[in-house]
Backbone bond lengths (Angstrom), bond angles and torsions (degrees), N, CA, C in turn:
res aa  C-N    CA-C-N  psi(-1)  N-CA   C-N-CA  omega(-1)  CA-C   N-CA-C  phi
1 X - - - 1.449 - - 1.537 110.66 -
2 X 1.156 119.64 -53.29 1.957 118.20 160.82 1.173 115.10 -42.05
3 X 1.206 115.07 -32.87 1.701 96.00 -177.33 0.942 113.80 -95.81
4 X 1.740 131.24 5.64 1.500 124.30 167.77 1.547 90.66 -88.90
5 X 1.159 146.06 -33.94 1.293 141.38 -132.65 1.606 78.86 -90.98
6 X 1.141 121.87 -61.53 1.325 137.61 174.73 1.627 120.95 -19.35
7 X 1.509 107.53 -70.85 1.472 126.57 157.45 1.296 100.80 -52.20
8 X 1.322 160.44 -80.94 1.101 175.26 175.45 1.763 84.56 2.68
9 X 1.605 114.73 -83.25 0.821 133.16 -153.67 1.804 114.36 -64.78
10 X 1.535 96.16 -22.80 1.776 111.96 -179.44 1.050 101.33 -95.75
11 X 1.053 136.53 -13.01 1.567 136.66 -170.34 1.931 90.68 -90.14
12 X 1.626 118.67 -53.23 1.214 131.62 -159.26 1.755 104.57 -50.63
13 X 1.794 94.68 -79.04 1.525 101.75 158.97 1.004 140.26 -72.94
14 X 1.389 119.78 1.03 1.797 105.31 159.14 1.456 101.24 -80.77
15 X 1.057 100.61 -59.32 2.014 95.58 174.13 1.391 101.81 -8.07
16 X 1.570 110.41 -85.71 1.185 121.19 -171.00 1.363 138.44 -26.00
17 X 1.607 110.40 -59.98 1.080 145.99 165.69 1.398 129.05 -42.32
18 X 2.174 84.86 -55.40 1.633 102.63 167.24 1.409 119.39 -56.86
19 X 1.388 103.08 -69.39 1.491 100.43 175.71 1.472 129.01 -44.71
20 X 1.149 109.74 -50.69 1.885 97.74 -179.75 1.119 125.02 -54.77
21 X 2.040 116.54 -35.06 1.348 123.18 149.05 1.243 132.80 -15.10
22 X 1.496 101.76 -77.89 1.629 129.34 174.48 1.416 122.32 -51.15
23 X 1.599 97.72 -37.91 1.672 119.86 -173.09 1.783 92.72 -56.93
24 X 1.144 119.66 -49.16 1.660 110.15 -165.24 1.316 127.54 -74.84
25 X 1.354 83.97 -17.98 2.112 111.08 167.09 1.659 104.82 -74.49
26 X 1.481 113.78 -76.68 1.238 113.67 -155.74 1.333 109.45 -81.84
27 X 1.555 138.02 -30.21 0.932 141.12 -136.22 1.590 112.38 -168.71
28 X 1.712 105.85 60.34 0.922 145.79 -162.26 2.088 122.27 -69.88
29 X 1.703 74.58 -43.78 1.702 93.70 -172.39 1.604 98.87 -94.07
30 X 1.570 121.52 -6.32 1.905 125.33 -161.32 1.522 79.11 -92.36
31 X 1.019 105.67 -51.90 2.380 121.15 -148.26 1.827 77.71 -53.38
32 X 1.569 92.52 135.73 1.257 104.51 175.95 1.229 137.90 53.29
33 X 1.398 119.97 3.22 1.563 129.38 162.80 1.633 112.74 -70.67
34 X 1.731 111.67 112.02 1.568 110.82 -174.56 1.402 115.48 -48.00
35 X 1.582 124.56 -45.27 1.209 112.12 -154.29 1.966 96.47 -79.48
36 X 1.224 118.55 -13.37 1.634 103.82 177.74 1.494 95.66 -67.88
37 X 1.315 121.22 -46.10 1.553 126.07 -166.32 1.699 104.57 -55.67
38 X 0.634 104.77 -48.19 1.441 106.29 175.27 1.162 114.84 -62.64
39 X 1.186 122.19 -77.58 1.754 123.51 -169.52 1.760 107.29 -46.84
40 X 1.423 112.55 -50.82 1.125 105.25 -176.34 2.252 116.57 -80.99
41 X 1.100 105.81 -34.19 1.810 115.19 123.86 1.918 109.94 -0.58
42 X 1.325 103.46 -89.95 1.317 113.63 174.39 1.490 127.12 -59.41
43 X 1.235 120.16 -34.11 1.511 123.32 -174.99 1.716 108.80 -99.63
44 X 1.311 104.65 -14.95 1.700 104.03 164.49 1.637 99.47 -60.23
45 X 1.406 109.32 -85.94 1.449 127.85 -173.11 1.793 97.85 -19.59
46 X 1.247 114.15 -80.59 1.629 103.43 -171.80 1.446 117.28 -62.13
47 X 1.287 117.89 -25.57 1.874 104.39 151.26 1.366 121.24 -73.13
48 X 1.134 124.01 -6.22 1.841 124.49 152.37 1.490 120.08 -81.34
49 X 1.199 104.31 -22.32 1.590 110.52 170.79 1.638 97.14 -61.99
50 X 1.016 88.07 -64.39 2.029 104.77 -172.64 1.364 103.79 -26.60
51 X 1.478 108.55 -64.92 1.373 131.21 -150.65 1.722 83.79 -72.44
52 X 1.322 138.85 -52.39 1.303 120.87 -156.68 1.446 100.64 -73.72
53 X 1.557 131.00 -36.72 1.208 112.22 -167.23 1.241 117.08 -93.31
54 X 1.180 114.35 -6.52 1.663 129.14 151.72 2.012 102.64 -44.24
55 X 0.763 90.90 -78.78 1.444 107.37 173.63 1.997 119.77 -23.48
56 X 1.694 81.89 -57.98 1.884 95.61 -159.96 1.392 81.32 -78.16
57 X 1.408 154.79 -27.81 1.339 121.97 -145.88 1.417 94.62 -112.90
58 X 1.750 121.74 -13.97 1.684 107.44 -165.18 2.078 77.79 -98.50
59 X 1.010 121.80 -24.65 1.707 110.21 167.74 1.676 113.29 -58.44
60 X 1.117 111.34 -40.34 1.488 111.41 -177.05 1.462 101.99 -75.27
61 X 1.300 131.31 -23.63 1.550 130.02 -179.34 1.276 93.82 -62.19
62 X 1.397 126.15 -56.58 1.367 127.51 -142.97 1.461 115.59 -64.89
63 X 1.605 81.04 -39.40 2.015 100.70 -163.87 1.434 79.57 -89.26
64 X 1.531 170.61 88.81 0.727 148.74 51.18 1.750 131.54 -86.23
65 X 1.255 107.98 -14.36 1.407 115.13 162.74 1.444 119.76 -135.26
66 X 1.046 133.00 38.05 1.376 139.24 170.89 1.877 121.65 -124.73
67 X 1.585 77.30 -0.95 2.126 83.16 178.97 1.476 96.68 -131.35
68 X 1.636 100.58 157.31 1.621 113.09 -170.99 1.394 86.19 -154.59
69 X 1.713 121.02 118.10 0.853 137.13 141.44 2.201 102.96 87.45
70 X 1.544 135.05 -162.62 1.101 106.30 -141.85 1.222 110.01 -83.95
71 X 1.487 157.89 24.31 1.152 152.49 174.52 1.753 153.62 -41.13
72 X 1.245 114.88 129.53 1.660 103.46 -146.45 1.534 96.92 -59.73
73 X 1.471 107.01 153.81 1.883 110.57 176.73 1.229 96.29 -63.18
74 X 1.760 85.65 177.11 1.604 110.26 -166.37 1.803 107.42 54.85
75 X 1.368 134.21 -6.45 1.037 154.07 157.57 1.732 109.31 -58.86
76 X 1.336 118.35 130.12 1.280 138.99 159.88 1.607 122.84 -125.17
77 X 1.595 109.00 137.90 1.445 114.74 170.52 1.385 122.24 -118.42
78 X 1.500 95.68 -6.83 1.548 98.08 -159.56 1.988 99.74 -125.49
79 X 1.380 111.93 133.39 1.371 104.02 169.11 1.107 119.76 -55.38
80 X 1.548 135.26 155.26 1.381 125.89 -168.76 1.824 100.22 -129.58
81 X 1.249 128.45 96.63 1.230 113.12 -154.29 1.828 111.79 -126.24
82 X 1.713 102.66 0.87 1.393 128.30 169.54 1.683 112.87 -70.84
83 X 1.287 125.92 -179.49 1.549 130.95 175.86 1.107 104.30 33.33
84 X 1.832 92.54 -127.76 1.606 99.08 -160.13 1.651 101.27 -62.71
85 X 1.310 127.08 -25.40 1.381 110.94 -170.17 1.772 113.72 -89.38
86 X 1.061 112.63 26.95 1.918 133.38 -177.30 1.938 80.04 -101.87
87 X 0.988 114.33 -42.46 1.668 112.51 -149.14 1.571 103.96 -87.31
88 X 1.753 112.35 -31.87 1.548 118.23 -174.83 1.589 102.67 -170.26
89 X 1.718 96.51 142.91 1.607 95.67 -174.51 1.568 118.46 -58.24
90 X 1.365 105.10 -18.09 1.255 89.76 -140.45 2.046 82.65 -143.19
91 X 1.315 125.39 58.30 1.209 112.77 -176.40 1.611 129.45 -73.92
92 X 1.424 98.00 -30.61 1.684 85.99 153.14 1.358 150.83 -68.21
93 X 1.552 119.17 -25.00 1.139 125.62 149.97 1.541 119.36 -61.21
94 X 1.229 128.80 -9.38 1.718 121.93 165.78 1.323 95.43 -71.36
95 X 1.248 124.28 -56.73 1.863 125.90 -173.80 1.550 83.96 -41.63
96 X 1.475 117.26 -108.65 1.192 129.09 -161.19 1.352 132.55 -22.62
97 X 1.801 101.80 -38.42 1.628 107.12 150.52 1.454 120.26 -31.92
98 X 0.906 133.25 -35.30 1.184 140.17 148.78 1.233 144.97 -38.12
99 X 0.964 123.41 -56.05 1.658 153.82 -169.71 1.460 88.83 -41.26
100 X 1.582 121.60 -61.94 1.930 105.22 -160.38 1.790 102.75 -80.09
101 X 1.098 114.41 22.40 1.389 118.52 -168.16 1.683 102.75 -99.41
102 X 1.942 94.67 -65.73 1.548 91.41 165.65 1.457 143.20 -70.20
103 X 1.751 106.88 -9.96 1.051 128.94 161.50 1.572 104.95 -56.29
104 X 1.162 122.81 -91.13 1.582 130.66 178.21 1.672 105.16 -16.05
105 X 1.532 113.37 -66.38 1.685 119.24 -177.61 1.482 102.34 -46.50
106 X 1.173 105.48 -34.73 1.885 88.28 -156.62 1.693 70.19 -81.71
107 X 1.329 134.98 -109.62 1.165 128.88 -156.20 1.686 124.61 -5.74
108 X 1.270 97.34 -26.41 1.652 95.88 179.37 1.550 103.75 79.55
109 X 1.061 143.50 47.05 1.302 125.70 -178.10 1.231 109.25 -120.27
110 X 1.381 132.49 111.80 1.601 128.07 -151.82 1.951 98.53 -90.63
111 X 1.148 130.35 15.35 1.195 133.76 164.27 0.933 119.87 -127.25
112 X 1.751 129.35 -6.75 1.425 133.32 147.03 1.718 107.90 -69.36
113 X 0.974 133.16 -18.16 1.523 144.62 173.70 1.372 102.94 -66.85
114 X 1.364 105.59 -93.08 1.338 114.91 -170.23 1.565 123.14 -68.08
115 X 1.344 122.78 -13.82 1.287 107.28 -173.86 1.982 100.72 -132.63
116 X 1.140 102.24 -18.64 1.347 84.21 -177.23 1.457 114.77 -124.55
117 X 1.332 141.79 1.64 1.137 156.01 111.03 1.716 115.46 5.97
118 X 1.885 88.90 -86.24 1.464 116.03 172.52 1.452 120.01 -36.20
119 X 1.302 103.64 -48.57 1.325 112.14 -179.63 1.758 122.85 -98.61
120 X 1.163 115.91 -2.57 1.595 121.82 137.40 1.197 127.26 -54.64
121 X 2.019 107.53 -47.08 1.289 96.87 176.47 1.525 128.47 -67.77
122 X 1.148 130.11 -41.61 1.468 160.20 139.96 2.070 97.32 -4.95
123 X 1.283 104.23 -88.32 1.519 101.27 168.55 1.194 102.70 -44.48
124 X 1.478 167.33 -38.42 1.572 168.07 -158.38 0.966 99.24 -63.24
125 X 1.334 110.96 -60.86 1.939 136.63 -151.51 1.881 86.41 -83.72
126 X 1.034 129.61 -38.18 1.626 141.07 -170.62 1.504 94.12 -56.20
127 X 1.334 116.36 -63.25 1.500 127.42 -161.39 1.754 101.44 -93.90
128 X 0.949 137.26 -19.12 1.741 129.80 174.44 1.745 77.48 -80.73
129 X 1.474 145.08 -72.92 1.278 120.34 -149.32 1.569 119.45 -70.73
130 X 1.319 106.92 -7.00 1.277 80.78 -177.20 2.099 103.20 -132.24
131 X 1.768 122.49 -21.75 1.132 107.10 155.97 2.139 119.35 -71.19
132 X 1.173 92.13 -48.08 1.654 88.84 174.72 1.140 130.03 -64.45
133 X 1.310 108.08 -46.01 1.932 115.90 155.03 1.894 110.29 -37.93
134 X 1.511 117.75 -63.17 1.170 110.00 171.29 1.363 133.02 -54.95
135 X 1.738 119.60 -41.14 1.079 126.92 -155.63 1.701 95.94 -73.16
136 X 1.705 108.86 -26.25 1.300 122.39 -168.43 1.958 101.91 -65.17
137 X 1.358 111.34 -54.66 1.076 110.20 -140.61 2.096 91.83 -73.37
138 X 1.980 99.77 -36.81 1.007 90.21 171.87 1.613 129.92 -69.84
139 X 0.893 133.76 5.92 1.528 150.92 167.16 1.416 112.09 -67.98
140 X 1.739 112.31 -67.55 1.299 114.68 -153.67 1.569 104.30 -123.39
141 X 1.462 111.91 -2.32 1.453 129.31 175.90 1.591 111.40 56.53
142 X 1.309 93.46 -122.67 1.935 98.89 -163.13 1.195 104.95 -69.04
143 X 1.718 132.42 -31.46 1.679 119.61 164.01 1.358 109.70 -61.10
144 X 1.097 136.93 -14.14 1.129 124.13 153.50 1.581 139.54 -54.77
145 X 1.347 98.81 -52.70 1.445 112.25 160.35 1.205 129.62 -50.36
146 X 1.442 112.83 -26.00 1.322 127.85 -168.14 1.487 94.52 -80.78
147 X 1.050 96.53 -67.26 1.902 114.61 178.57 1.428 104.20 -29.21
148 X 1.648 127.73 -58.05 1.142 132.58 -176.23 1.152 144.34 -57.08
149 X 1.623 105.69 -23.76 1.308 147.50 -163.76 1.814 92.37 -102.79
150 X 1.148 137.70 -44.06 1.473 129.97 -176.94 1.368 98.34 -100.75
151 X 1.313 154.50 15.34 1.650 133.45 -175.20 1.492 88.10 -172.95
152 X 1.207 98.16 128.66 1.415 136.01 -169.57 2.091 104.00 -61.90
153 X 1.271 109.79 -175.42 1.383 95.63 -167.99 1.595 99.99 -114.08
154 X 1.663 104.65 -27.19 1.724 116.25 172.24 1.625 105.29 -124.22
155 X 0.860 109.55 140.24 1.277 107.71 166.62 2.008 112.20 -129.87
156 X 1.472 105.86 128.77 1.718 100.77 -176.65 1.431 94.51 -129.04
157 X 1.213 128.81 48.53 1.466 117.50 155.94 1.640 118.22 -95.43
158 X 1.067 110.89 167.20 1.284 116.02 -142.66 1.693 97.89 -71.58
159 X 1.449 122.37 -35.28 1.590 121.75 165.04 1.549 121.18 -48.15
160 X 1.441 88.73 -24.54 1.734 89.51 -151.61 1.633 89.25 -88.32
161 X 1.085 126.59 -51.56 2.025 134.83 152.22 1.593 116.30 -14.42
162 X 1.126 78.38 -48.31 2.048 94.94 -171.15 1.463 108.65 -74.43
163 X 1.626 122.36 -45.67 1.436 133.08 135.40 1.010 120.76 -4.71
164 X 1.411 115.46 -98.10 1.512 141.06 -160.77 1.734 87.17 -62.18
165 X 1.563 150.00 -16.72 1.168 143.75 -178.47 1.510 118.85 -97.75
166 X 1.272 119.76 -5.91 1.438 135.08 -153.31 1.760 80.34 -97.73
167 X 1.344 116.12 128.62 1.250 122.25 161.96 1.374 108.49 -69.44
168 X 1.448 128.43 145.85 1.637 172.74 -2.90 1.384 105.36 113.08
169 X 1.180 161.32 112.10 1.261 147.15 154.63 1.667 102.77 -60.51
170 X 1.168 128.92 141.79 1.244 125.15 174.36 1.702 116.03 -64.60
171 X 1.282 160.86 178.47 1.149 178.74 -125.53 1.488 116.14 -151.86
172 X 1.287 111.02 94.88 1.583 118.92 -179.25 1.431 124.25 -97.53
173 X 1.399 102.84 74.77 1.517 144.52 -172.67 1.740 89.81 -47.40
């Protein structure tokens, strides 16, 4: 769990960092022009909307059917292979796939967009297929496999969107 929090945090500010860098190299006449700041301003924010309720409702799935008995949060014991997780293995990481995307927009940084964003997500998809894929199979073993083998790992069709958007009742612990 530290070392995602970790990446989390290197991924966040180098983004940041990176891009404004780059921004004065590549993208000279964008860096600091209001109306990019704005527009992309606006379309971060509602891809952070996305990304949070992506988030709150496949978290509320979990913590209501993914734990059995006393276990620390953010903790799972149980495969979760109903709703949103019938539709994609892994539906919170599609939200979160996200995250350095709307980060970059709201910042405005036209080389945190296009070049380093993209390629955060890419490393994302690197580490869900092959630490979460593992951590999964060693967890829950051959139902796992099974699981993997019938339901895809992302799913972006337009049901599966509408899904991942449908509020969650929260978990009445």
């Amino acid at each position: 769990m530290a070392f995602r929090i970790v990446m989390w945090i290197v991924m966040i500010v180098g983004g940041i960092v990176g891009g404004y860098g780059l921004d004065r190299l590549l993208f000279p006449g964008i860096h600091g022009h209001w109306l990019f700041h704005l527009l992309s301003l606006i379309l971060g924010l509602f891809l952070l909307k996305f990304v949070l309720t992506v988030s709150r409702n496949t978290g509320r799935t979990l913590a209501r059917f993914g734990r059995r008995g006393d276990i620390p949060r953010m903790e799972t014991n149980v495969l979760v292979t109903d709703g949103l997780y019938a539709l994609m293995r892994h539906p919170m990481h599609l939200g979160l796939l996200f995250f350095s995307l709307s980060l970059a927009l709201i910042v405005g940084s036209p080389s945190f967009i296009l070049i380093i964003a993209p390629l955060e997500m890419l490393l994302m998809v690197v580490m869900i297929k092959t630490l979460e894929e593992s951590e999964a199979i060693a967890k829950f073993g051959d139902a796992y496999r099974e699981y993997r083998k019938r339901v895809p790992m992302f799913c972006i069709r337009i049901e599966c969107i509408r899904a991942l958007l449908t509020p969650v009742a929260p978990n009445k612990q």
